[in-house]
N, C-alpha and C positions, 0 to 999 in steps of 0.2 A: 211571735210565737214562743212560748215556754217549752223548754226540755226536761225531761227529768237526768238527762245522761249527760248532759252539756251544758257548758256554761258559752252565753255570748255576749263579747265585750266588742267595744268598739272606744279609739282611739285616732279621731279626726277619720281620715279614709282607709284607717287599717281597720278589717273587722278580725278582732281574733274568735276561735274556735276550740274550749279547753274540753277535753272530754275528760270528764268531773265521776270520774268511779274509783276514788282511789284508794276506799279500802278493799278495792278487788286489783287492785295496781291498773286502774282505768283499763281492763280488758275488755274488748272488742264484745257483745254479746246482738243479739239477733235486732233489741229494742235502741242498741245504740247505732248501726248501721245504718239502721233507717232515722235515725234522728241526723245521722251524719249523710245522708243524701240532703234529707231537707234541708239542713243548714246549708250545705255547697251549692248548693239549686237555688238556693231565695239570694247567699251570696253573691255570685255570679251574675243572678236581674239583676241586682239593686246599683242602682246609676251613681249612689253614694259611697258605694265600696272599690276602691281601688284597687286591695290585696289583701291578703288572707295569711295569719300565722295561726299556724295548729301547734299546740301541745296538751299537756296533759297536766293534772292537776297535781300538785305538791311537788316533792323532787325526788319521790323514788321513781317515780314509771311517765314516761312518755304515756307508750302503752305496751303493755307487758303479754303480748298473745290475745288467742281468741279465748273467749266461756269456753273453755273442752266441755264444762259440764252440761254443754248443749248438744255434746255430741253422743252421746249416748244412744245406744238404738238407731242409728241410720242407716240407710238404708244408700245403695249406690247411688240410684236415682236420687236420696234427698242430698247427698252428699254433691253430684253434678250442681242441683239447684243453687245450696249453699255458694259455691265458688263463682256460677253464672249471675247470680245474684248480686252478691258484694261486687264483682267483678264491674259490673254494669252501674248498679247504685252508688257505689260508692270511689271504686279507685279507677278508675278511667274515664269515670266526670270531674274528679278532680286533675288528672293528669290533663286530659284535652280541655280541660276551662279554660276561659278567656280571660283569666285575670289570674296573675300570679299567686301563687301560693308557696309560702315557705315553712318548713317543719322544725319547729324550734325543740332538739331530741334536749331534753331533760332529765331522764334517768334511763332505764332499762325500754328499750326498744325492739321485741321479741316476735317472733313469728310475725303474726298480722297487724302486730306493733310497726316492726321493722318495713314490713311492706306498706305500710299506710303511710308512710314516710318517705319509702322509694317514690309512691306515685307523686310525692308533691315535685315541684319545681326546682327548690333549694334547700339542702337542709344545713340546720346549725345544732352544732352538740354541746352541750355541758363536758367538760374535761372526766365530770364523774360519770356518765352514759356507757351504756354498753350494749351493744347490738348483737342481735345472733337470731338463725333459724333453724329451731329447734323441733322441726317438727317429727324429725327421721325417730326419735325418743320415744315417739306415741306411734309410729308405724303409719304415720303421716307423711306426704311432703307438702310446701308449701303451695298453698291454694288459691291465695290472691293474687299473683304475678308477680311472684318473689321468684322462681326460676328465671322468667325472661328478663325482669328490673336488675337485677342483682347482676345477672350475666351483663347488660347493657353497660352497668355502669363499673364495674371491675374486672369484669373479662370469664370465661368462661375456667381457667385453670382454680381461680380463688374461689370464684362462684361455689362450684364443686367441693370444695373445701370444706369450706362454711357450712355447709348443707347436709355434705354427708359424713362431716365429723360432729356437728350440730354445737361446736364453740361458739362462743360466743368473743365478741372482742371489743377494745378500749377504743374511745372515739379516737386518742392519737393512732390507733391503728386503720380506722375506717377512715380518717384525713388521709394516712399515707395510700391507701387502695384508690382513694376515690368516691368514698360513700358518700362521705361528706363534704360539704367546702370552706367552713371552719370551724373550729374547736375554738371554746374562749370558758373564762371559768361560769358557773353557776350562776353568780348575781351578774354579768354580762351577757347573757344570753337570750332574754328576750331586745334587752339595749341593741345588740348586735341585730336580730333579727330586724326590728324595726327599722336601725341606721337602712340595711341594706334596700330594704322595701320603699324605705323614704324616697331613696336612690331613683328606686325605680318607678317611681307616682310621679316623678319630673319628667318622665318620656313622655312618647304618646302612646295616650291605652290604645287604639287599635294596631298601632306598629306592633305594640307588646303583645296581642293577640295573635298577632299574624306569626309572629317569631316562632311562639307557642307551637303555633301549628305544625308550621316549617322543622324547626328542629324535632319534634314527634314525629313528624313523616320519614325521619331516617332510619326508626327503628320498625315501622311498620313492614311487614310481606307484601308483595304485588304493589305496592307505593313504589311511585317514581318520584323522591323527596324533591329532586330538582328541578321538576315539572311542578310538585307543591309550593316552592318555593320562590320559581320563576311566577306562578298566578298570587300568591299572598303580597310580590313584590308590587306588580302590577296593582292590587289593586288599592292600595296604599296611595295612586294619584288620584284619587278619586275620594279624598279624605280632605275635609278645609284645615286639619289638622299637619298635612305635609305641609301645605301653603303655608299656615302661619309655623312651619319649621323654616322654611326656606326665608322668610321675610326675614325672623330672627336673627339668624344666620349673615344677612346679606347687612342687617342694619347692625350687630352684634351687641343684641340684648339677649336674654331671656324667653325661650319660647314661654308662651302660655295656653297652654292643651288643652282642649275640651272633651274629646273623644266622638268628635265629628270627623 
């Protein structure tokens, strides 16, 4: 399928995912959401794709917020929509997929920027990147689960911070928080993303599914993560892929995974 907002490459079982608007600094707009469910939904079937690196096109913006100039005229109710929407479409199909995903931040990573990057799996930053949620500025707050990601992943005192002084800050500073897990320069940054992913195509994809799961069910409400965790363990023997872990193991080669 052709995009007009995304470019999609593919490099052995990585499939990358550039969202390609970047003389608007690749901002988020209503035509590209929906371009960006499809891509993570056809991602996800495809038995050829192992993992997923998102960035943005050139090196100023990851992605740099949402079209404000969509927001014009709304209404509460379209405003609810808005955020149940993306929310659904887009960042919590990518957070709960079953194949890793990693967010390769290359420049400015801004409101719905920065959140669309919380939802992925792993993120990696360019040294020149800079992240902030800036929505308090327009009399906003943040609408895609930048309150709860943000709070998860650095704590509720910084969270706060960030939010409602609407700074933005240096990827050495979002490594020291926690945002990220590492900073490397500009022309290392897709290398680095790949290396990691490479990494993780020599598991087995459904342990890596299951993990997914597992570790999301800690941050969920009314989730017993440990009751999540004790059935995604379980059900890992029922996989010919533990087997041929254990053969591995026992004869000390190499597993070779199938996703059985």
């Amino acid at each position: 399928m052709s995009f007009q907002n995304l470019l999609i490459e593919h490099k052995e079982r990585i499939q990358y995912i550039i969202v390609n608007r970047e003389s608007k600094l690749n901002a988020l707009n209503k035509a590209t959401i929906a371009e960006l469910h499809t891509a993570f939904y056809d991602a996800f079937q495809n038995h050829g794709v192992g993992g997923i690196i998102l960035t943005g096109a050139g090196q100023k913006a990851f992605v740099a917020g949402a079209d404000i100039s969509e927001f014009s005229d709304i209404s509460v109710d379209d405003g609810d929509n808005i955020a149940r929407n993306g929310q659904t479409l887009v960042f919590d199909l990518i957070e709960n997929g079953n194949k890793p995903v990693i967010a390769a931040i290359n420049g400015f990573a801004l409101g719905g920027g920065l959140e669309l990057a919380m939802a992925c799996h792993i993120r990696v930053a360019a040294d020149t990147a800079k992240m902030g949620l800036p929505e308090v500025t327009l009399g906003l707050i943040p609408g895609y689960g930048g309150t709860q990601r943000l709070t998860q992943l650095i704590g509720k005192g910084k969270a706060l911070e960030m939010i409602m002084t609407a700074d933005m800050i240096t990827a050495a500073e979002a490594l020291q928080h926690g945002l990220v897990n590492h900073v490397v320069s500009q022309e290392s940054l897709l290398p680095k993303a790949e290396e990691i992913l490479n990494k993780i195509l020599l598991r087995a994809p459904l342990a890596i599914a299951s993990a997914i799961t597992a570790v999301n069910a800690a941050a969920k409400d009314g989730v017993n993560g440990f009751e999540v965790e004790m059935e995604e363990f379980s059900k890992c023997f029922a996989t010919k892929d533990l087997q041929e872990g254990i053969s591995a193991f026992l004869q000390k080669r190499k597993a070779g995974f199938k996703g059985e």
